[in-house]
CHARMM internal coordinates of N, CA and C (Angstrom, degrees):
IC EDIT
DIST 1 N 1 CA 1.4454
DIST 1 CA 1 C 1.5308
ANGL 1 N 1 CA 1 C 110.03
DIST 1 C 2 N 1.3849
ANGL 1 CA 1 C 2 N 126.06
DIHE 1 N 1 CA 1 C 2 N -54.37
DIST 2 N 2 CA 1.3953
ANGL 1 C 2 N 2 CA 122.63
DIHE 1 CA 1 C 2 N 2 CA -179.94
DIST 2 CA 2 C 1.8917
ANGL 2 N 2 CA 2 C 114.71
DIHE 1 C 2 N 2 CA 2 C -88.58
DIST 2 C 3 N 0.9700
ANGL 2 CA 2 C 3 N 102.58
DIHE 2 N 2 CA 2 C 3 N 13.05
DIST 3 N 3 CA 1.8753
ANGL 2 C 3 N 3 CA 90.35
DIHE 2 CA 2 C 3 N 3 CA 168.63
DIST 3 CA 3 C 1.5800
ANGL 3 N 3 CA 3 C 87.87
DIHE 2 C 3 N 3 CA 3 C -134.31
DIST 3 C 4 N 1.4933
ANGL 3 CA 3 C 4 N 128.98
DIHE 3 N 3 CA 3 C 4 N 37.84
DIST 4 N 4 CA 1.5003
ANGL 3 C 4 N 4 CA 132.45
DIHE 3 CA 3 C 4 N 4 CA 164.86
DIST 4 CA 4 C 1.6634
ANGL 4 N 4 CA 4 C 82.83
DIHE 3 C 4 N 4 CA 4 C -106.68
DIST 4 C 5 N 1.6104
ANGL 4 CA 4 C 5 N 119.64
DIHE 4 N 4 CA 4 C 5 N -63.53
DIST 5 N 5 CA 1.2913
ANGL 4 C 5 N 5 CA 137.42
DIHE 4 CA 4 C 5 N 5 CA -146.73
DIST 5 CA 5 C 1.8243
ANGL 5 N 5 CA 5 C 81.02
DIHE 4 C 5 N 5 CA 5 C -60.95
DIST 5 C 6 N 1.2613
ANGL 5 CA 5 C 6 N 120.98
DIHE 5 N 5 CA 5 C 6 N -61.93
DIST 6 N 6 CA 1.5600
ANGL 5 C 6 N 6 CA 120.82
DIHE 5 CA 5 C 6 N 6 CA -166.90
DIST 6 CA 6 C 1.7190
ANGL 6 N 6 CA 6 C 109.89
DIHE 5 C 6 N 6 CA 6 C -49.04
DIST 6 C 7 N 1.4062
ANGL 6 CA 6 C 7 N 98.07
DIHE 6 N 6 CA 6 C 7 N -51.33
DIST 7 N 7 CA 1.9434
ANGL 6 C 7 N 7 CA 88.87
DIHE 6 CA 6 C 7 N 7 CA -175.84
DIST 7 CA 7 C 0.9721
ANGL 7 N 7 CA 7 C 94.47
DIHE 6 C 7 N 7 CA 7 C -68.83
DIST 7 C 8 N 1.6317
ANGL 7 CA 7 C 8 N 160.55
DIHE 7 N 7 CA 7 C 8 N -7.02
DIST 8 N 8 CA 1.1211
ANGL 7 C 8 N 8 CA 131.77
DIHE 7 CA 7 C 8 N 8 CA -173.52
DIST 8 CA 8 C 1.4042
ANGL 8 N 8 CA 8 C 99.62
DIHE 7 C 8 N 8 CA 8 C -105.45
DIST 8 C 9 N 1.2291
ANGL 8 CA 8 C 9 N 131.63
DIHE 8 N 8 CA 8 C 9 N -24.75
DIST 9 N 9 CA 1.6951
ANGL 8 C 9 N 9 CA 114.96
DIHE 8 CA 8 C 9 N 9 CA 163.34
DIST 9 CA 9 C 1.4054
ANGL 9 N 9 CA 9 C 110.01
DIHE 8 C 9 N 9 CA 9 C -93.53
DIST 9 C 10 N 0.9267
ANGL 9 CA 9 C 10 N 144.29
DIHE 9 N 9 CA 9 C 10 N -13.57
DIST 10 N 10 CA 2.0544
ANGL 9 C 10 N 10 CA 135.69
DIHE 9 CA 9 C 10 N 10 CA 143.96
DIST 10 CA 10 C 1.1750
ANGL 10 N 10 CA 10 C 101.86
DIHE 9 C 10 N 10 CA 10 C -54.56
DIST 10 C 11 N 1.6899
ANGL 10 CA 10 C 11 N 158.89
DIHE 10 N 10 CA 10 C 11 N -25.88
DIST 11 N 11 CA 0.7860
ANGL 10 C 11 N 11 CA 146.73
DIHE 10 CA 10 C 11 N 11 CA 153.89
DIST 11 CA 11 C 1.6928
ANGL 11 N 11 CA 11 C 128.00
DIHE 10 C 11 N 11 CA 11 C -50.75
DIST 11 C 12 N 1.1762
ANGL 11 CA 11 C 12 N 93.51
DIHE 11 N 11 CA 11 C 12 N -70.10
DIST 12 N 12 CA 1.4965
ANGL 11 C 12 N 12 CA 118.75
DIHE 11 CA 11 C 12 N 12 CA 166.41
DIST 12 CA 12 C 1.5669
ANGL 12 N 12 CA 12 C 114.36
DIHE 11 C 12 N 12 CA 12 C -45.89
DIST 12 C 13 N 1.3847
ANGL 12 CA 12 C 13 N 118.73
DIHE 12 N 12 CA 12 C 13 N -37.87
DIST 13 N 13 CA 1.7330
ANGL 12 C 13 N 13 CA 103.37
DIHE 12 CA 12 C 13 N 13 CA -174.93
DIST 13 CA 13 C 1.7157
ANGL 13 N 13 CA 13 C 104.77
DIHE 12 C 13 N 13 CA 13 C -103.35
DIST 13 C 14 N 1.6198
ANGL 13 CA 13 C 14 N 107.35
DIHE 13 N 13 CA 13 C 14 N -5.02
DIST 14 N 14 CA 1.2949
ANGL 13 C 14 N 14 CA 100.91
DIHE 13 CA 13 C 14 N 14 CA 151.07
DIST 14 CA 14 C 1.0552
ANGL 14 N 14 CA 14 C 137.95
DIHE 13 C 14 N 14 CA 14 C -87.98
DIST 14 C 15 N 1.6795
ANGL 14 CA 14 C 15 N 123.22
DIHE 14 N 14 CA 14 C 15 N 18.93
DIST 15 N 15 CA 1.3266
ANGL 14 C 15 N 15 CA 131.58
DIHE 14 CA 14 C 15 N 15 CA 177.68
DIST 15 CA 15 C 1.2117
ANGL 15 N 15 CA 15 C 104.28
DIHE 14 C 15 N 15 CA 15 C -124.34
DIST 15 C 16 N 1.1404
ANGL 15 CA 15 C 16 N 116.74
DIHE 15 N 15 CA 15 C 16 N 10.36
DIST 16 N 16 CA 1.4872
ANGL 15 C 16 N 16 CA 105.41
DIHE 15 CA 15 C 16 N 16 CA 172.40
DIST 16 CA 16 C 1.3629
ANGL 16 N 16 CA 16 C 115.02
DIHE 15 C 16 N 16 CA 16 C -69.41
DIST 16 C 17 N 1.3307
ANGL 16 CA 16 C 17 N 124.63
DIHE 16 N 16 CA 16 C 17 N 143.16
DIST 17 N 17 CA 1.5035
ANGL 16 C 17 N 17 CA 112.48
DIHE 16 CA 16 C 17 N 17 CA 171.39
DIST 17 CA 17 C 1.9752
ANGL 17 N 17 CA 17 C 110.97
DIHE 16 C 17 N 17 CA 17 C 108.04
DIST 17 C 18 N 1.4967
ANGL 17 CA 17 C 18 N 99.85
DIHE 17 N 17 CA 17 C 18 N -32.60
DIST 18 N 18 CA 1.1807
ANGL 17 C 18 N 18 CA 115.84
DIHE 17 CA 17 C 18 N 18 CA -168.50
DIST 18 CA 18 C 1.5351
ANGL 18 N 18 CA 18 C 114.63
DIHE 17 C 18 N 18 CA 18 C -112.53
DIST 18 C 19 N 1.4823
ANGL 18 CA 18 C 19 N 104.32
DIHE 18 N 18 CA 18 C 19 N 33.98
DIST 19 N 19 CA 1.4203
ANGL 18 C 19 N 19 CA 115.12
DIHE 18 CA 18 C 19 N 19 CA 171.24
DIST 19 CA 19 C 1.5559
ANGL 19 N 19 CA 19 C 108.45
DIHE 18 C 19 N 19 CA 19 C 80.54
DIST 19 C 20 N 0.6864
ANGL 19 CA 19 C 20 N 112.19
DIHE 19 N 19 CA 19 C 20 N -0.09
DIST 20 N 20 CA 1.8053
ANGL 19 C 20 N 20 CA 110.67
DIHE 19 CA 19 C 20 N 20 CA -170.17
DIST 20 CA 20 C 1.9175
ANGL 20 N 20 CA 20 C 104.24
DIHE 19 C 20 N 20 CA 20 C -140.48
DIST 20 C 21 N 1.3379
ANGL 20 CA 20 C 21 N 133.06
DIHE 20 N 20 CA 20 C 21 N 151.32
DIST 21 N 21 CA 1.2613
ANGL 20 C 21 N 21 CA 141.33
DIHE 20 CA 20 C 21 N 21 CA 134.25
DIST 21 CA 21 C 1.8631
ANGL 21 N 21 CA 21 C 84.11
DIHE 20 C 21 N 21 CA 21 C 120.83
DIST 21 C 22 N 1.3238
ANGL 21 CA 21 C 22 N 107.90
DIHE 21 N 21 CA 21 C 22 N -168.92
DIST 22 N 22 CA 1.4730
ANGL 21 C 22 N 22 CA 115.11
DIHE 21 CA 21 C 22 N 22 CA -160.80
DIST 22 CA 22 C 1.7395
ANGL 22 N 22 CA 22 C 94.82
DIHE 21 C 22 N 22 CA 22 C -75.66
DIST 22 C 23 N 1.0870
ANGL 22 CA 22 C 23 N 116.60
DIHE 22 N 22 CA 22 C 23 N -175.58
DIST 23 N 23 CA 1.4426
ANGL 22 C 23 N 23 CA 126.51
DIHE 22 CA 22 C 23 N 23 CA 161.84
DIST 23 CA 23 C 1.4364
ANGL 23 N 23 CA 23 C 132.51
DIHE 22 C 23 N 23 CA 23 C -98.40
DIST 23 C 24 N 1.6491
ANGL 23 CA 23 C 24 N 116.53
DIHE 23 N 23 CA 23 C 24 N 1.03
DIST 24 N 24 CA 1.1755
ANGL 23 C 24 N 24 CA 120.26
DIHE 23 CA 23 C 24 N 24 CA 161.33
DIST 24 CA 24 C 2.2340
ANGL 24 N 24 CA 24 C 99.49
DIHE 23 C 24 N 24 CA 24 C -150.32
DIST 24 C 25 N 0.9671
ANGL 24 CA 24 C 25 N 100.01
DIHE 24 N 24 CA 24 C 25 N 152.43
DIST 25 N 25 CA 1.1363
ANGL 24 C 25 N 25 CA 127.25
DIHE 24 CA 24 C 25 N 25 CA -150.85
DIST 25 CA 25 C 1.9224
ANGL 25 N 25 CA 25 C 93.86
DIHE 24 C 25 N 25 CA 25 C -66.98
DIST 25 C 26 N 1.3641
ANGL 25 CA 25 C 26 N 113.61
DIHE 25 N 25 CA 25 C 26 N 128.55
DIST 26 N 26 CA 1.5858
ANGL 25 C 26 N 26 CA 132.25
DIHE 25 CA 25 C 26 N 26 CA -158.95
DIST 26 CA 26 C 1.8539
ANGL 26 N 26 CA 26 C 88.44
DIHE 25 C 26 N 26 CA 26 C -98.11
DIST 26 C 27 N 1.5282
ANGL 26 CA 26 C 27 N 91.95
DIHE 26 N 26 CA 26 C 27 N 112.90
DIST 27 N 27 CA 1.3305
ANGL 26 C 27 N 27 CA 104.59
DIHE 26 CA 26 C 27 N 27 CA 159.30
DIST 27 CA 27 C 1.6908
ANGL 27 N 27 CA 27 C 131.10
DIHE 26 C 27 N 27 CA 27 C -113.36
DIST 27 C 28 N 1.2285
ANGL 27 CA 27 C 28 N 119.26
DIHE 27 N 27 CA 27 C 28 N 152.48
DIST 28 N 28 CA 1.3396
ANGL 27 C 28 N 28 CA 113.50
DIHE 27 CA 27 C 28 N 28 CA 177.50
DIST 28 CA 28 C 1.6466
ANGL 28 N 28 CA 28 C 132.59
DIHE 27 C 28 N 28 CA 28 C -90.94
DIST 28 C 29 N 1.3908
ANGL 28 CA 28 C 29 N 137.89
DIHE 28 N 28 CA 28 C 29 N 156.99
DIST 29 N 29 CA 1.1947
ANGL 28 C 29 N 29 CA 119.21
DIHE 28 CA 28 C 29 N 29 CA -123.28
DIST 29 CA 29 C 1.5998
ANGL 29 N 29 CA 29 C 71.48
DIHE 28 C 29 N 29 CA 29 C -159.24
DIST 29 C 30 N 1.6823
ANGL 29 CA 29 C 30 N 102.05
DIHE 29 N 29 CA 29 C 30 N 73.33
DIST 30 N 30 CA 1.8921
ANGL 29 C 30 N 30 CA 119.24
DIHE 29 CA 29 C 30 N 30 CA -159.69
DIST 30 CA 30 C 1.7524
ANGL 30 N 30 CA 30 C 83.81
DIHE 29 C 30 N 30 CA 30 C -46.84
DIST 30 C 31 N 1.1836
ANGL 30 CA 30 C 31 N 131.06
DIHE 30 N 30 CA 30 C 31 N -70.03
DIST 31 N 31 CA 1.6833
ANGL 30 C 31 N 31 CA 144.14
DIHE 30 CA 30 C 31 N 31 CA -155.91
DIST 31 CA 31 C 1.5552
ANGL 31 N 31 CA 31 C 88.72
DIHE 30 C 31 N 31 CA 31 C -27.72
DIST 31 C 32 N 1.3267
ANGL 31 CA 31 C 32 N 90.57
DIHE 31 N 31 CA 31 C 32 N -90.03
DIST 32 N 32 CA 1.4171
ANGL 31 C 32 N 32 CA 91.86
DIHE 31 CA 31 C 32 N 32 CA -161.22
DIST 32 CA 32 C 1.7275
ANGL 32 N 32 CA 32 C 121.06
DIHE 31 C 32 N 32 CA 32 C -56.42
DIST 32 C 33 N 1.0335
ANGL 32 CA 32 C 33 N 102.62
DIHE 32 N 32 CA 32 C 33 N -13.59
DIST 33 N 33 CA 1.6461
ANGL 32 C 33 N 33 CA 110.79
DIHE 32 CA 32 C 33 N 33 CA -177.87
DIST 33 CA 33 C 1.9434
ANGL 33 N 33 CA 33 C 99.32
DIHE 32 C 33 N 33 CA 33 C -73.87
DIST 33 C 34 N 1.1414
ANGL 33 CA 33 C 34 N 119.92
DIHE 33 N 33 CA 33 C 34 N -53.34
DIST 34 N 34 CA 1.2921
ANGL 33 C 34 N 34 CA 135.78
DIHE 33 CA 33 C 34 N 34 CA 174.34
DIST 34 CA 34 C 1.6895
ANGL 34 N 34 CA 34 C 102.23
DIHE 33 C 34 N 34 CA 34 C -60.18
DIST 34 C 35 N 1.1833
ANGL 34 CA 34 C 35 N 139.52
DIHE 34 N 34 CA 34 C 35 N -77.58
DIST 35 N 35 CA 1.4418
ANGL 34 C 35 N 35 CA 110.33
DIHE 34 CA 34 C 35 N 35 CA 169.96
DIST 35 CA 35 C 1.5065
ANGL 35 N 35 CA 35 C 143.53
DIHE 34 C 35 N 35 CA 35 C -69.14
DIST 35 C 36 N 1.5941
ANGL 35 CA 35 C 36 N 106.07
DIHE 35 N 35 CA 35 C 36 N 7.88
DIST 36 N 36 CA 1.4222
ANGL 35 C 36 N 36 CA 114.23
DIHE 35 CA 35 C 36 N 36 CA 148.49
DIST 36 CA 36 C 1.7806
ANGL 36 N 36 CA 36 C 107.12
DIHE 35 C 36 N 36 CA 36 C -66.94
DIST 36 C 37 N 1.2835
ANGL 36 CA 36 C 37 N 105.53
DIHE 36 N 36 CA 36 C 37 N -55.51
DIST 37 N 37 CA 1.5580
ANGL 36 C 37 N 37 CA 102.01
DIHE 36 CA 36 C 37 N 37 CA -158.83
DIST 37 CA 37 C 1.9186
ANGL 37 N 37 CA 37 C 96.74
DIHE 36 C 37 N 37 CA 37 C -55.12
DIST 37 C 38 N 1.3929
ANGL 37 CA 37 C 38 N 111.78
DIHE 37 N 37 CA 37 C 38 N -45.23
DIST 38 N 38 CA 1.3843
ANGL 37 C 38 N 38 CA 123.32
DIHE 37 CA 37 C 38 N 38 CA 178.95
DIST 38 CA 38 C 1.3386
ANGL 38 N 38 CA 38 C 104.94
DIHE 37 C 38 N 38 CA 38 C -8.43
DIST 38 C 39 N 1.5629
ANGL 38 CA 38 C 39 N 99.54
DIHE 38 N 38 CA 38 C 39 N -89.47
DIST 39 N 39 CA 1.3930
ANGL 38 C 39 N 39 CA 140.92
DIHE 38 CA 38 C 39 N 39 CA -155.35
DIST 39 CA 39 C 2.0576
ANGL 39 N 39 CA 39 C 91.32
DIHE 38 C 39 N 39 CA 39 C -67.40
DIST 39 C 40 N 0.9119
ANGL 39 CA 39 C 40 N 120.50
DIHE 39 N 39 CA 39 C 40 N -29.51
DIST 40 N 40 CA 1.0623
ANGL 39 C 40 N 40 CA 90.33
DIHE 39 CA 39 C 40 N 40 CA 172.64
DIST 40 CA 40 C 1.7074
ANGL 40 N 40 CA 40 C 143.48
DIHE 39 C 40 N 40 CA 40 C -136.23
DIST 40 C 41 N 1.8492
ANGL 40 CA 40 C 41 N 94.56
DIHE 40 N 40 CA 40 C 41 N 28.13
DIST 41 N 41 CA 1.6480
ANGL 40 C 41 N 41 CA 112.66
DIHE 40 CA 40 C 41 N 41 CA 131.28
DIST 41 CA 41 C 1.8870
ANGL 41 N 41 CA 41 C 135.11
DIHE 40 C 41 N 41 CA 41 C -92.62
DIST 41 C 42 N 1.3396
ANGL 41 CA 41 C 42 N 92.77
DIHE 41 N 41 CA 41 C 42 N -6.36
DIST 42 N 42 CA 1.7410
ANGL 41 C 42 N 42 CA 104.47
DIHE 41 CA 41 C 42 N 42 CA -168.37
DIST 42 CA 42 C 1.8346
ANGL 42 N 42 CA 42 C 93.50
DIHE 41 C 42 N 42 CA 42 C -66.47
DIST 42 C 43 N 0.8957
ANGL 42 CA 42 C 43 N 138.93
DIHE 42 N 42 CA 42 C 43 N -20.26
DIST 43 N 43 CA 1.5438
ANGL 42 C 43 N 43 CA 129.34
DIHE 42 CA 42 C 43 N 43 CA 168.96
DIST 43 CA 43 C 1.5177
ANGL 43 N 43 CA 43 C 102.55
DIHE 42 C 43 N 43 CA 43 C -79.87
DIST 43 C 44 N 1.1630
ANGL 43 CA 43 C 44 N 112.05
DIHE 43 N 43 CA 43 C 44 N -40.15
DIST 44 N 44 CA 1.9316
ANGL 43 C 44 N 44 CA 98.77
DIHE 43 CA 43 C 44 N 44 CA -165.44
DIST 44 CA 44 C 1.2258
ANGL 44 N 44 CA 44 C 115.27
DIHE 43 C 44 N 44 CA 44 C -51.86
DIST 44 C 45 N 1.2829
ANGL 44 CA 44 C 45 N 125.01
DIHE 44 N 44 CA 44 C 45 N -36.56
DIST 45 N 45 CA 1.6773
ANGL 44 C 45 N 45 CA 98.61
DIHE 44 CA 44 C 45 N 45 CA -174.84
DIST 45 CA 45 C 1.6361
ANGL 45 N 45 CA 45 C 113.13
DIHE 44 C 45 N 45 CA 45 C -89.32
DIST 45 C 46 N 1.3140
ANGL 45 CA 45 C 46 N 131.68
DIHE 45 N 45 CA 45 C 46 N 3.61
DIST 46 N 46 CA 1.2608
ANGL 45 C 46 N 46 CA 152.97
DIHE 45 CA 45 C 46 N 46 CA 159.77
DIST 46 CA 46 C 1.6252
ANGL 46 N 46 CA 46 C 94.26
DIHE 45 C 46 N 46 CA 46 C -56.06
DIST 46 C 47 N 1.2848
ANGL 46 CA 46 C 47 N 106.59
DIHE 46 N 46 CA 46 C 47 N -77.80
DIST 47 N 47 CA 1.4880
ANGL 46 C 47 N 47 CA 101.89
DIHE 46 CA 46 C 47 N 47 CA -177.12
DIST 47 CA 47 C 1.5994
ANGL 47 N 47 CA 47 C 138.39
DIHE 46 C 47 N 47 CA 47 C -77.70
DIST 47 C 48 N 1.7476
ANGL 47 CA 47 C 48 N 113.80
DIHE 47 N 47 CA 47 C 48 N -2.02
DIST 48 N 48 CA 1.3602
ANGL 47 C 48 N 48 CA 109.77
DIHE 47 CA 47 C 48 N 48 CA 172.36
DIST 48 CA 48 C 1.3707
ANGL 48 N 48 CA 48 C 94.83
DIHE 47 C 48 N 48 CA 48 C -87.60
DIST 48 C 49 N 1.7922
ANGL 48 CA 48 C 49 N 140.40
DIHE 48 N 48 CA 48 C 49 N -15.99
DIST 49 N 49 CA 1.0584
ANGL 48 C 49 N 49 CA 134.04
DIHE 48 CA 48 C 49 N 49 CA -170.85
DIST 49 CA 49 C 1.4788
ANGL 49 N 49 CA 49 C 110.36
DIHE 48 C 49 N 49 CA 49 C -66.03
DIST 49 C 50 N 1.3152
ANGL 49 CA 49 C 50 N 94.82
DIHE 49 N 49 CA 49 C 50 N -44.71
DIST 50 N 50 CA 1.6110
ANGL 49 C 50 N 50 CA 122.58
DIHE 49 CA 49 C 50 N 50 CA 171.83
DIST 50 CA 50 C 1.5146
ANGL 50 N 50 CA 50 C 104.96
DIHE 49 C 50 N 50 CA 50 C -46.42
DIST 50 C 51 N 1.2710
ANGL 50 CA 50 C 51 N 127.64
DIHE 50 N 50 CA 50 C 51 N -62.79
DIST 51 N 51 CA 1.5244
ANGL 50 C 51 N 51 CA 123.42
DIHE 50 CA 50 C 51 N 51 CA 174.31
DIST 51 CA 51 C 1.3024
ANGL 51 N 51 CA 51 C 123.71
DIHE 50 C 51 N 51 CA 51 C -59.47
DIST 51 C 52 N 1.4775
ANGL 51 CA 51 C 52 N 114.16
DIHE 51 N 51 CA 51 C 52 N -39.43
DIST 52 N 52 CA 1.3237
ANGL 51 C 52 N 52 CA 108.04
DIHE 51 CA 51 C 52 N 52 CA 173.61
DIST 52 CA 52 C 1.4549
ANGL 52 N 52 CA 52 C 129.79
DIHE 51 C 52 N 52 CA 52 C -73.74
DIST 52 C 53 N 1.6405
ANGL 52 CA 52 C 53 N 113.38
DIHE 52 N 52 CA 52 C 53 N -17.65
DIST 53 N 53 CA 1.2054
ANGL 52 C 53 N 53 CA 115.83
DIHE 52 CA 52 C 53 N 53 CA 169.89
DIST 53 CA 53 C 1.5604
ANGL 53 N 53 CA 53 C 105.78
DIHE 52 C 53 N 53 CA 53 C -80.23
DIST 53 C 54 N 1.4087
ANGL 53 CA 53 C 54 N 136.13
DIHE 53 N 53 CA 53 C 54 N -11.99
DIST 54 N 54 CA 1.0174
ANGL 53 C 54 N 54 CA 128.83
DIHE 53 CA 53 C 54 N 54 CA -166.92
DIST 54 CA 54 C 1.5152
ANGL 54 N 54 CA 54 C 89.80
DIHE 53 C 54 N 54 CA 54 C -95.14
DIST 54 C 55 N 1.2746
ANGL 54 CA 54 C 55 N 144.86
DIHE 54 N 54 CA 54 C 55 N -63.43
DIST 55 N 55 CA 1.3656
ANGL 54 C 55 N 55 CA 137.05
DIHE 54 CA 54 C 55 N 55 CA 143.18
DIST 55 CA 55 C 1.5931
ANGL 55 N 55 CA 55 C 115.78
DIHE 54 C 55 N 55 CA 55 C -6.51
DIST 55 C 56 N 0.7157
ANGL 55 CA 55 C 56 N 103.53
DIHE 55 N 55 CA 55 C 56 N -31.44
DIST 56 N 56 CA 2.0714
ANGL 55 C 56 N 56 CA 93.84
DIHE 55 CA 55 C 56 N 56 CA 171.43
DIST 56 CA 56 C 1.3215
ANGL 56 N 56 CA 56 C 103.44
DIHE 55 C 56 N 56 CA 56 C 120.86
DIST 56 C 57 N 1.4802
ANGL 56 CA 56 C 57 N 122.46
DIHE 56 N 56 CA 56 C 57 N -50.48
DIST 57 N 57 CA 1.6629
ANGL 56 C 57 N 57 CA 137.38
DIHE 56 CA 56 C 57 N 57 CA -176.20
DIST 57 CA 57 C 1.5497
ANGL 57 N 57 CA 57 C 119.25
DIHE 56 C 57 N 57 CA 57 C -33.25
DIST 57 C 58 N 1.2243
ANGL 57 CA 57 C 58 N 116.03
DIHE 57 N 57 CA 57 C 58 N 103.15
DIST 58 N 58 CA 1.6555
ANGL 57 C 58 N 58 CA 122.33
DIHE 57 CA 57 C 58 N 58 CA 175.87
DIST 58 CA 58 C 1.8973
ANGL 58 N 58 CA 58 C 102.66
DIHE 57 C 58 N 58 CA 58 C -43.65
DIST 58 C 59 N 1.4562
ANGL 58 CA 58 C 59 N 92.31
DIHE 58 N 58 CA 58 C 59 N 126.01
DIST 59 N 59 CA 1.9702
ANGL 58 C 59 N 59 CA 93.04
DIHE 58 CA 58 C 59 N 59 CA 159.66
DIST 59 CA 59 C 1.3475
ANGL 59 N 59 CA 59 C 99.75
DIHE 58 C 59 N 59 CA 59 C -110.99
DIST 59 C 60 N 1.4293
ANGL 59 CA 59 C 60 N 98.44
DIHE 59 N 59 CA 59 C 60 N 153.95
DIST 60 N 60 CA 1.6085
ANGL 59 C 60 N 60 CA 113.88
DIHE 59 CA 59 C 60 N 60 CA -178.37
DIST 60 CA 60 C 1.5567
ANGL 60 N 60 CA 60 C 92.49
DIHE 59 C 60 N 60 CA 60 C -127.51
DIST 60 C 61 N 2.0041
ANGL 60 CA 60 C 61 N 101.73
DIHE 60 N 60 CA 60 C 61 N 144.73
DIST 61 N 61 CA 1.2015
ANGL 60 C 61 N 61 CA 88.31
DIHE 60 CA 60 C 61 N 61 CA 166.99
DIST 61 CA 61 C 1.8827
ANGL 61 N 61 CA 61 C 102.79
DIHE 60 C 61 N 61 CA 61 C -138.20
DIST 61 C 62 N 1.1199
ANGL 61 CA 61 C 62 N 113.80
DIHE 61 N 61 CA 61 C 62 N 154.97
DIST 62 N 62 CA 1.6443
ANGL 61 C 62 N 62 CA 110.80
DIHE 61 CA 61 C 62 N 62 CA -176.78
DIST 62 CA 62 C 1.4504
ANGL 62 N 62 CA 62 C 96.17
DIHE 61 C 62 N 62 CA 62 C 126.95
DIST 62 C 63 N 1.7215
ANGL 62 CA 62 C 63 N 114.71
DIHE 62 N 62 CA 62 C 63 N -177.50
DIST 63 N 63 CA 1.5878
ANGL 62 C 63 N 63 CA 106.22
DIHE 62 CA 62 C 63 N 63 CA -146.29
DIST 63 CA 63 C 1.8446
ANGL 63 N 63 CA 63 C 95.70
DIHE 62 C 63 N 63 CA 63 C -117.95
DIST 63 C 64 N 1.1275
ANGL 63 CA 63 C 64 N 96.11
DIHE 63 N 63 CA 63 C 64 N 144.37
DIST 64 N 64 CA 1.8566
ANGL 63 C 64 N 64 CA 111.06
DIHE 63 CA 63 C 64 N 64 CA 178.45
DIST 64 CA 64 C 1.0978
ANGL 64 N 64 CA 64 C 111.96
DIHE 63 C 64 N 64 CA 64 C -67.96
DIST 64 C 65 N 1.3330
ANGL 64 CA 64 C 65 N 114.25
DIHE 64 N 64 CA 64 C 65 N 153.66
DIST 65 N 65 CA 1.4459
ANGL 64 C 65 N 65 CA 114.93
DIHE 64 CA 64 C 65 N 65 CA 156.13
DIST 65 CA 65 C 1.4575
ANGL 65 N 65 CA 65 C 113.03
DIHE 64 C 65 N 65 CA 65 C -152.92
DIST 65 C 66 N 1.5733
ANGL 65 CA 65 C 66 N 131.13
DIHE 65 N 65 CA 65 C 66 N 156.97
DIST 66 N 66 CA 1.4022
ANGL 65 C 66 N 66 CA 117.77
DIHE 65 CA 65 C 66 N 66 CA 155.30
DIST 66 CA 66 C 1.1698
ANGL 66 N 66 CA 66 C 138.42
DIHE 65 C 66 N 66 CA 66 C -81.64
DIST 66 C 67 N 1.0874
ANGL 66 CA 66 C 67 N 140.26
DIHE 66 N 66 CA 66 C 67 N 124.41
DIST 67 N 67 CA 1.3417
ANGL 66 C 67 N 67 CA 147.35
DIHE 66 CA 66 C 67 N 67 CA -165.66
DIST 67 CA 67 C 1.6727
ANGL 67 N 67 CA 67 C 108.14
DIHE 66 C 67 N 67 CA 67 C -69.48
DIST 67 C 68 N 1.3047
ANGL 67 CA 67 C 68 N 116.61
DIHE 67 N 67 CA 67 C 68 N -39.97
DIST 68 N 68 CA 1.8163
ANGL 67 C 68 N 68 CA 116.69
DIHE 67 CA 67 C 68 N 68 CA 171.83
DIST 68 CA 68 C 1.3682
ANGL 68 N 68 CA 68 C 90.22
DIHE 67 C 68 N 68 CA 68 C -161.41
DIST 68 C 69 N 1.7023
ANGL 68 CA 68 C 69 N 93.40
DIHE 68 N 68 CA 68 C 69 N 174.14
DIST 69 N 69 CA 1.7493
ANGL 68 C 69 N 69 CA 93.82
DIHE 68 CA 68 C 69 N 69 CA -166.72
DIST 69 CA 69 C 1.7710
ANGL 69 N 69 CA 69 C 103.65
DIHE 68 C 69 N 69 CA 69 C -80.06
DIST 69 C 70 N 1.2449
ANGL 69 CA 69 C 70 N 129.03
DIHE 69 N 69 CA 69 C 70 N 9.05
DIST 70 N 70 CA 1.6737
ANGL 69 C 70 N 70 CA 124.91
DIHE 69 CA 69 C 70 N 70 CA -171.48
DIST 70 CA 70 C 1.2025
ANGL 70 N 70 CA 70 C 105.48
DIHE 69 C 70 N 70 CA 70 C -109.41
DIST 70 C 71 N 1.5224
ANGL 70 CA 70 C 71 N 115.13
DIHE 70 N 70 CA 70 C 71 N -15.73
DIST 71 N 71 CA 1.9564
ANGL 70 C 71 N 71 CA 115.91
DIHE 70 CA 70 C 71 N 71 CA 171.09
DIST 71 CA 71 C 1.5288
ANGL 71 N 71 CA 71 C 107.02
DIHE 70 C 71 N 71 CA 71 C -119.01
END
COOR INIT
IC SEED 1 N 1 CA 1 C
IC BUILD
């Protein structure tokens, strides 16, 4: 999502001037760009968990660690 959003405004403010792209230079507006993206991955891992338990596959949740460096 954000290095789609970047080539398309590095595109755009390098065409200015050259007949093509906006007429003043397209900036990003991080806030709202950051709680768009929020709102719409914060379900995905809710729901691939959902598939994979429906698939059969055990989920685990809580934090890893290694026990020694050979396991």
């Amino acid at each position: 999502m954000f290095t789609d959003l970047a080539e398309i405004i590095d595109s755009n403010n390098r065409l200015i001037g050259k007949g093509m792209g906006t007429n003043r230079s397209i900036k990003i507006n991080w806030s709202s760009l950051l709680e768009f993206k929020k709102k719409a991955t914060e379900e995905c891992p809710g729901r691939i968990e959902s598939y994979f338990v429906e698939m059969g596959i055990n989920t685990y949740h809580g934090k890893t660690y290694f026990e020694n460096q050979t396991q």
